[in-house]
Structure formats: structure tokens, C-alpha cells
RODO-2510 file (C-alpha; in nm, 4 decimals, decimal comma):
residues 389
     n   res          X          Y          Z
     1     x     1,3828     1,5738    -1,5148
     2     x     1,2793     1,5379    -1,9048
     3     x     1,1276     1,2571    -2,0809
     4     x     1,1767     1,1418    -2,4642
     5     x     0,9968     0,8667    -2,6008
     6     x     0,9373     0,7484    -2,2463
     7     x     1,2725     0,6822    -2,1095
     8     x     1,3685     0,9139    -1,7811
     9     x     1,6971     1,1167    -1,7766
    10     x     1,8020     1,3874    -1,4997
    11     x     1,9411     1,6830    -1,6123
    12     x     2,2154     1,8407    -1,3226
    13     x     2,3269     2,1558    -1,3089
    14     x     2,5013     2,4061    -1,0407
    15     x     2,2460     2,5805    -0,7479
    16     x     2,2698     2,9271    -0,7555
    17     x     2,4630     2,9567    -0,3903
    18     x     2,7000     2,7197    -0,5559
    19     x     2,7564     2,9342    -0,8148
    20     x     2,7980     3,2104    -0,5611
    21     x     3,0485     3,0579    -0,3904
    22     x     3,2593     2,9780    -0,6536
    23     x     3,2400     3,3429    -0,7158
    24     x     3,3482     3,4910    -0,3727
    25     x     3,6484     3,2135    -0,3933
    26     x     3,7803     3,3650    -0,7275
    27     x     3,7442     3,7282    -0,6078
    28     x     3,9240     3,6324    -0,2906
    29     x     4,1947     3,4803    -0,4760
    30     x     4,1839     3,7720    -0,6954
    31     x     4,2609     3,9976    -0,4054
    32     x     4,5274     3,7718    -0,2723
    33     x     4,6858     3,7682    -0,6097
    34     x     4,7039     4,1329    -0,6300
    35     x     4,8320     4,1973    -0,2646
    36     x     5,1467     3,9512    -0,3569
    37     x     5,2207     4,1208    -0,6665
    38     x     5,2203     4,5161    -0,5275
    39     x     5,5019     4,3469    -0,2950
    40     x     5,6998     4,1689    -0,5630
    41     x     5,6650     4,2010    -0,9644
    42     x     5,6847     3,8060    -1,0521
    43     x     5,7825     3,8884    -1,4221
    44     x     6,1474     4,0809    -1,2816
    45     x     6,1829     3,8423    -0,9832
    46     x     6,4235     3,5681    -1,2207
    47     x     6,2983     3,2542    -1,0120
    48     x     5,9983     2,9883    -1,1498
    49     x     5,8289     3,0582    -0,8072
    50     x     5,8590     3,4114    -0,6983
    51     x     5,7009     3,3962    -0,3443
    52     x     5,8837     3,1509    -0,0695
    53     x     5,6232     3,0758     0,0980
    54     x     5,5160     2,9143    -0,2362
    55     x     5,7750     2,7410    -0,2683
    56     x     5,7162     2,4228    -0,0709
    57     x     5,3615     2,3650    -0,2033
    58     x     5,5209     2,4182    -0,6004
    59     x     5,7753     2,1208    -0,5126
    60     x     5,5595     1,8511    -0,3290
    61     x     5,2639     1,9508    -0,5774
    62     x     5,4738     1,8810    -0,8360
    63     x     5,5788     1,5229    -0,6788
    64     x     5,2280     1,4544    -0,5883
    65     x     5,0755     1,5216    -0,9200
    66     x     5,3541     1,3319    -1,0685
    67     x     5,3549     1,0103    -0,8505
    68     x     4,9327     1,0221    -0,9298
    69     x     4,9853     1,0604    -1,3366
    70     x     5,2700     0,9365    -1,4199
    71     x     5,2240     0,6468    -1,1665
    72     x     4,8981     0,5548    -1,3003
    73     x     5,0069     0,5496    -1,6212
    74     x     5,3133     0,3936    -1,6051
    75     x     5,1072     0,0773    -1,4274
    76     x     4,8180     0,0833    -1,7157
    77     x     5,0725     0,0538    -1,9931
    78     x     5,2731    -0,2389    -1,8477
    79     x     4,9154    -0,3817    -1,7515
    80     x     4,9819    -0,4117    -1,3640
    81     x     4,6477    -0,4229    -1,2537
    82     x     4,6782    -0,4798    -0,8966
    83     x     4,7153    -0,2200    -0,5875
    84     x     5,0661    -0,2838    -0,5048
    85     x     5,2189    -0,2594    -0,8454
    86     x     5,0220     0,0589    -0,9275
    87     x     5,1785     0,2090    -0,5136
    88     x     5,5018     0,1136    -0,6408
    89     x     5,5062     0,3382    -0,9727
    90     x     5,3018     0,6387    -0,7780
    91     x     5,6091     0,5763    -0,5209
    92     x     5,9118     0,5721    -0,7762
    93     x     5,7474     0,8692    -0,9619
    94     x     5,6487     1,0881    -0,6642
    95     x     6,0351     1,0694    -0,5503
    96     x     6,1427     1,1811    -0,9121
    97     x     5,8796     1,4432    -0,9538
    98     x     6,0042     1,5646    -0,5690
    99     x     6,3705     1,6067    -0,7402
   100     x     6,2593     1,7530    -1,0872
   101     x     6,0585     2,0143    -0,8917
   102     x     6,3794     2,1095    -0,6700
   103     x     6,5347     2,1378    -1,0003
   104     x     6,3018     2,4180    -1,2038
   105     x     6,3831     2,6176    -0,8058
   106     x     6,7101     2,5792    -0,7984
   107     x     6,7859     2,6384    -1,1377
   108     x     7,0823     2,3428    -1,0974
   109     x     7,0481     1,9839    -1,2411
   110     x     7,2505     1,9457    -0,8240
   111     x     6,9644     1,8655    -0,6224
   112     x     7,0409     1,5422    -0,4727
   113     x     7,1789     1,6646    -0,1563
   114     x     6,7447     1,7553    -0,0785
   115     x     6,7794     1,3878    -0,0815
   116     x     6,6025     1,4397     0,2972
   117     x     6,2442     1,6063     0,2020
   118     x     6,2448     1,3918    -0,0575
   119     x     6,2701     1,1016     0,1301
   120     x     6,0215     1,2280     0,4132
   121     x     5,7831     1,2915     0,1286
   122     x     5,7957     0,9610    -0,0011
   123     x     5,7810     0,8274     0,2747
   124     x     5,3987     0,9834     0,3226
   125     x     5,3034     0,9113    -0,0371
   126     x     5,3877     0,5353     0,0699
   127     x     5,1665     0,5375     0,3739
   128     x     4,8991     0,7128     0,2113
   129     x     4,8855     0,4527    -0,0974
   130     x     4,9267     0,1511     0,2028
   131     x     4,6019     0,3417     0,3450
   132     x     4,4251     0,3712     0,0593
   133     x     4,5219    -0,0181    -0,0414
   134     x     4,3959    -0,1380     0,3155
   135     x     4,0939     0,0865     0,2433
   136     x     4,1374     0,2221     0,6008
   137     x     3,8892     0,5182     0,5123
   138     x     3,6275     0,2735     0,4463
   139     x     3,5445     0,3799     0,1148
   140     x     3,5607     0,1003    -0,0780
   141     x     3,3072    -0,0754     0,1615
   142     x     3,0537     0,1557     0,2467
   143     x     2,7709     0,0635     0,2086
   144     x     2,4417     0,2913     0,2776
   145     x     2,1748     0,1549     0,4764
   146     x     1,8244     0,0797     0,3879
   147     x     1,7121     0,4349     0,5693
   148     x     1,9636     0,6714     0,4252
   149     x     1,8491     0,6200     0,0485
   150     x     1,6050     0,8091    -0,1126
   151     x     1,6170     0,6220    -0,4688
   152     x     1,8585     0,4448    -0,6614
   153     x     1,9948     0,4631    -0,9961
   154     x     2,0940     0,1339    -1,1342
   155     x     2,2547     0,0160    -1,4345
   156     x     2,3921    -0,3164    -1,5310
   157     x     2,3449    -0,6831    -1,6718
   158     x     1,9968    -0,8421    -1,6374
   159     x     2,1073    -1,1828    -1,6941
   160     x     1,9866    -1,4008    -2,0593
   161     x     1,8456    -1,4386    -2,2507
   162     x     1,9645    -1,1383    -2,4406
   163     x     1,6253    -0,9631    -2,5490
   164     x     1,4662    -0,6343    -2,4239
   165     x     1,5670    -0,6569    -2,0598
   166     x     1,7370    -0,4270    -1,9884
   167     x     1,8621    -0,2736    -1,6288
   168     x     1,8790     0,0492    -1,5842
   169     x     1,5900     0,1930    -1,3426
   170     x     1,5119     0,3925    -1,0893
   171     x     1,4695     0,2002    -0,7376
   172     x     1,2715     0,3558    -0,4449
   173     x     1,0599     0,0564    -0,3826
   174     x     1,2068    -0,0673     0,0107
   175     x     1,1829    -0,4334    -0,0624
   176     x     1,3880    -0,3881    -0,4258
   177     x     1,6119    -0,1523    -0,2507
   178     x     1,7115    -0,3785     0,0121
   179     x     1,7738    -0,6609    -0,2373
   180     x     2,0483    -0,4326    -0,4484
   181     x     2,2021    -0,3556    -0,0713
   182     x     2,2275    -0,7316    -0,0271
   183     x     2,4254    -0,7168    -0,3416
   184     x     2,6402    -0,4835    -0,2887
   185     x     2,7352    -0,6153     0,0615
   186     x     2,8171    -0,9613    -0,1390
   187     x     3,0260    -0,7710    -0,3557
   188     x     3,2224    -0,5912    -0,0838
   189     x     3,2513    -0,8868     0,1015
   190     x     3,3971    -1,0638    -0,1970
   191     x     3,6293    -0,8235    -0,3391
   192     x     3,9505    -0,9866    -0,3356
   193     x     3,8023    -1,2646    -0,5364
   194     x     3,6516    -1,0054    -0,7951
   195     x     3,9709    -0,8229    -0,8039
   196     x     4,1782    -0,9436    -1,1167
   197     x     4,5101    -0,8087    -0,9294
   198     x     4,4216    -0,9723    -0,6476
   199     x     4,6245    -1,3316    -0,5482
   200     x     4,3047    -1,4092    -0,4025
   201     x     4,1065    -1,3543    -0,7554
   202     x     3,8677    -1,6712    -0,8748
   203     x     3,7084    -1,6390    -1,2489
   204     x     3,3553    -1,7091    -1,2292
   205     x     3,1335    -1,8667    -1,5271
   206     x     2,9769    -1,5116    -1,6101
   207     x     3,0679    -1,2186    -1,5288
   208     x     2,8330    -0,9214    -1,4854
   209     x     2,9107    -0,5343    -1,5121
   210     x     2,7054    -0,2974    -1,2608
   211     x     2,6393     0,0633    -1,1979
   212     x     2,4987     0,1654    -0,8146
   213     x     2,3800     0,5541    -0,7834
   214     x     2,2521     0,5982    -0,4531
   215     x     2,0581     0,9213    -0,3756
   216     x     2,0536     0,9766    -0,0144
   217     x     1,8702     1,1722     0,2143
   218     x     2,0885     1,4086     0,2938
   219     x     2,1055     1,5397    -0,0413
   220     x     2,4279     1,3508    -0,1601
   221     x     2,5097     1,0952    -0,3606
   222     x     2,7082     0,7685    -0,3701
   223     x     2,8356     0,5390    -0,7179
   224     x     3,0008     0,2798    -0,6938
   225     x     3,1037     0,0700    -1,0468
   226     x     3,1556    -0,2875    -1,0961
   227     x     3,2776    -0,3729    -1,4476
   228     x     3,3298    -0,7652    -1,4599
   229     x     3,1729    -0,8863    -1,1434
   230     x     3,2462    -1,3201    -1,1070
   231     x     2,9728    -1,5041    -1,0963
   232     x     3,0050    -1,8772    -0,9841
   233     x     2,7157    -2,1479    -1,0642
   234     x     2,7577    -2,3687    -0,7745
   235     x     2,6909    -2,0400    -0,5939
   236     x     2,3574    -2,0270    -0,7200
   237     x     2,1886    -2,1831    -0,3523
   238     x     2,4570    -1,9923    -0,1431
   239     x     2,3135    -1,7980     0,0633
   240     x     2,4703    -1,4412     0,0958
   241     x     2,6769    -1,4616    -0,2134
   242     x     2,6841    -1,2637    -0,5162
   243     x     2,5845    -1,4984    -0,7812
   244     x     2,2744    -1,5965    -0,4771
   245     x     2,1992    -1,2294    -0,4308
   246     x     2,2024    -1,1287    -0,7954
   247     x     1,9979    -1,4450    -0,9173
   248     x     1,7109    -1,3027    -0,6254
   249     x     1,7141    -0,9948    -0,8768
   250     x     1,6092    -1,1843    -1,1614
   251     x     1,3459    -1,3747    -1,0265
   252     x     1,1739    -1,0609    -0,8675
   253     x     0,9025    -1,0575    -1,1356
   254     x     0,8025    -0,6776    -1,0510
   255     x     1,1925    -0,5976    -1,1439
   256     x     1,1723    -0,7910    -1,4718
   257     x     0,8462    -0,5950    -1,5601
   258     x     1,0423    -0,2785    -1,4656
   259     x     1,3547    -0,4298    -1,6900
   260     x     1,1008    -0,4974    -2,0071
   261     x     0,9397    -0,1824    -2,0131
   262     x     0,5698    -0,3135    -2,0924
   263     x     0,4450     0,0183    -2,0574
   264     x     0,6860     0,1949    -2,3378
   265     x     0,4821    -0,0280    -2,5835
   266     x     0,0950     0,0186    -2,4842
   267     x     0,1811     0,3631    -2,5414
   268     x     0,2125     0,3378    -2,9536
   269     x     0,0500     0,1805    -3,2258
   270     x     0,1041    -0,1661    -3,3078
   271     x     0,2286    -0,2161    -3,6701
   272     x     0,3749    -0,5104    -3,6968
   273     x     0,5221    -0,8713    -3,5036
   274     x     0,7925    -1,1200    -3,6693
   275     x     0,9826    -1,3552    -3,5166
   276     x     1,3191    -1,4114    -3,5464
   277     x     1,6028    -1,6737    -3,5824
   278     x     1,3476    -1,9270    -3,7042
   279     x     1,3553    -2,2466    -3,9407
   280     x     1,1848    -2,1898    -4,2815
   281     x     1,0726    -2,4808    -4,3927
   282     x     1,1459    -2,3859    -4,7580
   283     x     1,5249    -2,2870    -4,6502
   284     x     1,7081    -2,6017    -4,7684
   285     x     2,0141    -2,4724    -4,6061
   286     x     1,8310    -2,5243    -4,2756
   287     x     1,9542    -2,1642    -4,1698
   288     x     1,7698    -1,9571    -3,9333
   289     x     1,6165    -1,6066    -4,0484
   290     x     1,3253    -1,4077    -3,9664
   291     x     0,9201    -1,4936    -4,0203
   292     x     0,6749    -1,2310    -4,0238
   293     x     0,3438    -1,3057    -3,9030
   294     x     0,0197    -1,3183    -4,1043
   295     x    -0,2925    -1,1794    -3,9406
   296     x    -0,6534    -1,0989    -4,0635
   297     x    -0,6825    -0,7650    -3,8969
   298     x    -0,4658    -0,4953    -3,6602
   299     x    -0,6800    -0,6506    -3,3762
   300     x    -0,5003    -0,9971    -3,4227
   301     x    -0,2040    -0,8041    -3,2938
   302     x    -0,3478    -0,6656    -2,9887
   303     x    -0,4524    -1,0471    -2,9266
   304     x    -0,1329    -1,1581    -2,9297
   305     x     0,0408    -0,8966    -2,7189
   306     x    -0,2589    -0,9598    -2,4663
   307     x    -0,1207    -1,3319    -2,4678
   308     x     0,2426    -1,2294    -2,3970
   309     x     0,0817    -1,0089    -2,1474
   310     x    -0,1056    -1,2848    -1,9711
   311     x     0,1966    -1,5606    -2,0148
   312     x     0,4268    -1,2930    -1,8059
   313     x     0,1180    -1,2744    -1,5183
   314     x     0,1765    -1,6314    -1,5115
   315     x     0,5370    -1,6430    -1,5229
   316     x     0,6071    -1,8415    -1,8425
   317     x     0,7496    -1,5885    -2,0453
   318     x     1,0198    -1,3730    -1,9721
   319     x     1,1905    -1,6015    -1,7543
   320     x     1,5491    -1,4906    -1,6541
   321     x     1,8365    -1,6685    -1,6157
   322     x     2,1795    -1,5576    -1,4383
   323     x     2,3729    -1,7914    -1,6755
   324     x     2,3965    -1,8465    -2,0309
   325     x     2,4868    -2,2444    -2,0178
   326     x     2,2243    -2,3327    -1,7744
   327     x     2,0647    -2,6350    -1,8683
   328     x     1,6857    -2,5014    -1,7772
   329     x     1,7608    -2,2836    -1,9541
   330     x     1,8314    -2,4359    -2,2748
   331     x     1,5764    -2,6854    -2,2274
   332     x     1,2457    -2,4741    -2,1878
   333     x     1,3816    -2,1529    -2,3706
   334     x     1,3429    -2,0909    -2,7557
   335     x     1,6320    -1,9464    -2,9538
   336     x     1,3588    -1,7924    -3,0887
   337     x     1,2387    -1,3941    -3,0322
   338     x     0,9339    -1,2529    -3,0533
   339     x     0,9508    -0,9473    -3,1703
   340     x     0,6868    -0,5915    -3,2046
   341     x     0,7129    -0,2674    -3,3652
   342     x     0,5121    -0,0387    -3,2798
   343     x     0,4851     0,4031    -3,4055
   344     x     0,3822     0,6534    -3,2290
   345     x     0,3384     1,0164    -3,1263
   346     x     0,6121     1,1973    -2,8933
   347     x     0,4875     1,5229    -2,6729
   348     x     0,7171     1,7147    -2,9151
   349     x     0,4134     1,6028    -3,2046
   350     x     0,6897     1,3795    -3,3830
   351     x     0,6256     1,0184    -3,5179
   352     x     0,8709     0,7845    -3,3635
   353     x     0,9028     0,4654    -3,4668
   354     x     1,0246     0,1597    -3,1928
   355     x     1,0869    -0,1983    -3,1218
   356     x     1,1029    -0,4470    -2,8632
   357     x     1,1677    -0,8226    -2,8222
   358     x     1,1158    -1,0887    -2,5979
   359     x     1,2681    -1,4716    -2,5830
   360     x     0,9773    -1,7487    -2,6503
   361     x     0,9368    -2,0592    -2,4253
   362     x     0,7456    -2,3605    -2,4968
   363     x     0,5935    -2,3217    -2,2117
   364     x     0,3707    -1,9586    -2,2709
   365     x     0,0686    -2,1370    -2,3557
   366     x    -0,1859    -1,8079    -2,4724
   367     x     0,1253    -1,6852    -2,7038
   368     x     0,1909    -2,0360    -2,8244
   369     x    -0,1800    -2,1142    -2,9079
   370     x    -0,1920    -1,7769    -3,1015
   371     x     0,0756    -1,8705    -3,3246
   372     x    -0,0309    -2,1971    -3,4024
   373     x    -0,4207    -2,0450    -3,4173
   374     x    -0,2885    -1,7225    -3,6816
   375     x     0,0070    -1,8843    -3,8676
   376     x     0,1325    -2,1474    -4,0266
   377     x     0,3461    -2,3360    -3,7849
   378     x     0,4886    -2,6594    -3,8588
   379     x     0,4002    -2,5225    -4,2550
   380     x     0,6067    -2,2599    -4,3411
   381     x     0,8490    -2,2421    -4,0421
   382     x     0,9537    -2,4247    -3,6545
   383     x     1,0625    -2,3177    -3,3720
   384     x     1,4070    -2,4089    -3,2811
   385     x     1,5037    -2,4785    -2,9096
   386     x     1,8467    -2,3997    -2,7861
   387     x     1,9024    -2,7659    -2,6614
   388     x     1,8766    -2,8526    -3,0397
   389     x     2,1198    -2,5895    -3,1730
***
């Protein structure tokens, strides 16, 4: 792995026996290849497929690719979202993919008396589409369990207010690990609500998008994507939902530090703080804009990210919520950021310059008494709640 300006990425490549293996494939092919020509030249042999015993795997590759494509397409551009539209057009275009591939090996536009094998091999795209609908392979609801992950890679929504919370972490902790399980068992339990092609599909209030990378520890992987997840508010106390299980992310306070990356900006220089959407008091229009803060020295800054620091110990700032109408929520949140910038040094010996934010609350009593202690509140500008926008 590498590191730039603190954030972790993984660079992947092939092992060297992988490479290998590829390798010994191609020259075995290779081989093959050359065996089949010495015993018939394909450029004089006057037929698209020169070897029969080719010949079946040309046609019902040709109807299989087709029925995947062409079916898959078909269904996006008509906007058929659910599974048995999209079967249907894999079905319809496997059969005529089965009958354009007789075609290019019979030379003849008279193929429909292979009406048979085409049939038969509809037939088995059909069943394997019912499988794959029915999920009888289990794949769309496997889950790992807590003892066959090594870390996770997550990526997703972290809820409002929309500041510099961000998910996308790294999880080997057990007890955080076993919370994003719980999650994804709600969401596999509640699928056909969640699918918008399912009859069974309910829209939720929010809806949240989610990336699951599990390493496991027997060296493979498993992702699994959720891109507009339903969340329900008077799911909020259920227990075993998803809107219950993802709210329990949320208010895991070690998983929100993780989410605000404190420790990206102790690493720089503090340069500056301002807060944003804020009511000047000399604005007439009564418009929001931004208010940089006055301080006596660079050590005023420290102060106040100490306070911020302190106010998250105690749980007052950086309070998460899973939806953006809830009432709490707009009663004891600030529309209000508070926001740093902050230069710095990378290992490469380059300046960098970053920011970061975070959503005020009336209720962060070390960041609020700094403000009204270093600036001019109530003077120059106020503090606008959301329950008064």
C-alpha cells in the first residue's frame, strides 16, 4: 500500500505464479492451435468454422453471448429494471443469436428446420436465468461470517449533516465488523423491498448508497454494491432492520472519529478557520455567506480546535443523523459549518494545502464559548439554526 496526503489506497497487481500460468495456458493453446492447422489450412477450408468439433461451441457461444448483450441491453434501454423482464430479452435474444449462428455455418438464410437445438438451448438459458432470479447459488445472500474476514473495505453514505464525514475506511476492529455484518444481513433480508423491479419494492425517506469489500482469510475477496438502499423512519427502533442497523453505525462514536479524519488535520499547520452560511449583520438582504474569524495569535487557533476536540469527547459535536428531516436534528443542529484550513508538508517534500468542516450545534459548549470569547457574535454576524430556515 501507498499513502498521499494521508489517505490509504492499495495498489493490486498479478503474483508472479499467476502470471506463469497465464503463460503455460497461451503456449498450450499455442500448440493446440498449431496441431489443428498442420491437419486442415483454415484459410482454403471455405466454411466460417473450419474444425467440426468447433462447431457446436461457435453456435451456442454465439446465442449465449447474444442473449447476455443484447438482452441486457435491450432491457436497459426500455428501462425494465426488474429480473423477469431483463430473462425475457436474454431469452428472445439467445433463441435469435442460436439461429443467426446456424446461419454464418450453413451459409443459408434456411435454418429454421434446427428449430430443435434451438429450442433445447433456450430452454437451458431459461432455467439458468430462473436460477439465477431465485438466487439458488446463494450469491446474492452470502454473507461472510464474523471469523472469515480479515478487514473490510467500506464505502458509502454517513448520514447528515453533509460536512467532512465521510465513509470510506478500513474495518478490522471485531465489534465494527460485526455491526456492518448486521447490515448487510438487513439488507439481504430486505431485498425485495430495496429492489425497484421488485412488486414487493417500498420507497423509504432516504436512501443510502453502499460499497462492502470483504477481505477474507483465505486470501479472497467478496463486494457486494448497494446503490439506493430505502431507508424508513418509523424503522428507526426496529430492531434488525436496515434503517435500525445503519443508524447503530452512526452513533458508534469511534466510527464517526474514523469518518472525520481528526488525525489528517493535527498533521499540518493551522492557517486559518471561517465559518460558513452565516447571517452578517450588515447584509440587509439577510442572506447567508461566510465569516472569517478574528484571532490575536496562531495559538487562538489551536484553542479552538482543542474545543472542537473536547466537544466530540463529549459527544456534542459531530452528532450524526440517518435522516435529513429529523426534527432533533433541526432543532439542536446549526446550518452553520465550521470550517479549518490547514498546509502542510507531504513525504514527497511538497506543500499541500487542505480543508475540513464540521456542522456546529448549540450545544458544543468549549467551541461555542470560544466564539463568543474571540469574535464578535451577536455584532457582526448569528448563527442560524435549521429550525429557523
Amino acid at each position: 500500500w501507498a499513502e498521499i496526503d494521508g489517505d490509504r489506497f492499495t495498489v493490486q497487481g498479478f503474483e508472479p505464479w499467476t502470471v506463469a500460468a497465464y503463460a503455460v495456458v497461451g503456449l498450450l493453446l499455442a500448440a493446440a492451435a498449431l496441431l489443428v492447422y498442420r491437419r486442415r489450412h483454415v484459410e482454403s477450408a471455405g466454411d466460417v468454422v473450419a474444425i467440426p468439433l468447433v462447431r457446436p461451441l461457435f453456435k451456442y457461444g454465439v446465442a449465449f453471448c447474444s442473449g447476455i448483450a443484447f438482452g441486457s441491453v435491450t432491457a436497459a434501454f426500455f428501462g425494465w429494471g426488474s429480473s423477469m423482464s431483463l430473462s425475457l430479452c436474454v431469452i428472445v435474444w439467445s433463441l435469435v443469436g442460436c439461429f443467426i449462428a446456424q446461419m454464418f455455418l450453413k451459409k443459408s438464410f434456411r435454418v429454421l428446420n434446427s428449430w430443435r437445438s434451438a429450442a433445447v438451448f433456450t430452454a437451458i438459458m431459461a432455467v439458468l436465468c430462473l436460477g439465477i432470479s431465485l438466487d439458488l447459488f446463494g450469491i446474492e445472500t452470502r454473507v461472510p461470517a464474523l471469523d472469515q474476514v480479515r478487514y473490510l473495505t467500506v464505502q458509502g453514505d454517513f448520514g447528515f449533516p453533509s460536512d467532512s464525514a465521510y465513509l470510506s475506511l478500513d474495518i478490522s476492529d471485531p465489534d465494527q465488523l460485526q455491526k456492518f455484518l448486521d447490515l448487510h444481513h438487513a439488507i439481504v433480508d430486505d431485498r425485495d423491498r430495496g429492489d425497484h423491479g421488485s412488486s414487493g419494492y417500498f420507497s423509504g425517506e432516504e436512501y443510502v448508497y453502499l460499497t462492502l469489500n470483504y477481505h477474507l482469510t483465505g486470501g479472497g475477496t467478496l463486494e457486494r454494491r448497494y446503490s439506493a438502499v430505502p431507508l424508513h423512519m418509523d424503522e428507526l427502533e426496529t430492531e434488525g432492520s436496515v434503517t435500525w442497523a445503519y443508524n447503530r453505525l452512526l452513533q458508534d462514536r469511534d466510527l464517526v472519529r474514523k469518518c472525520y479524519n481528526f488525525d489528517r488535520i493535527d498533521s499540518g499547520r493551522l492557517v486559518e478557520a471561517y465559518l460558513s452560511y452565516v447571517r452578517l449583520l450588515d447584509d440587509k438582504s439577510g442572506g447567508l455567506d461566510d465569516y472569517y474569524l478574528k484571532r490575536s495569535s496562531q495559538d487562538d487557533l489551536e484553542l479552538l480546535w482543542q474545543a472542537v476536540l473536547q466537544d466530540f469527547e463529549e459527544g456534542t459535536i459531530g452528532v450524526r443523523y440517518l435522516f435529513d428531516t429529523d426534527a432533533h436534528r433541526n432543532e439542536n443542529t446549526y446550518f452553520s459549518d465550521l470550517n479549518f484550513s490547514w498546509e502542510g508538508v507531504d513525504r514527497d517534500g511538497d506543500s499541500f494545502t487542505a480543508h475540513w468542516d464540521i456542522t456546529l450545534t448549540p450545544n458544543a459548549k468549549h467551541t461555542m464559548d470560544w466564539l463568543r470569547e474571540m469574535t464578535p457574535m451577536d455584532q457582526e454576524y448569528e448563527l442560524v439554526r435549521r429550525s429557523e430556515l
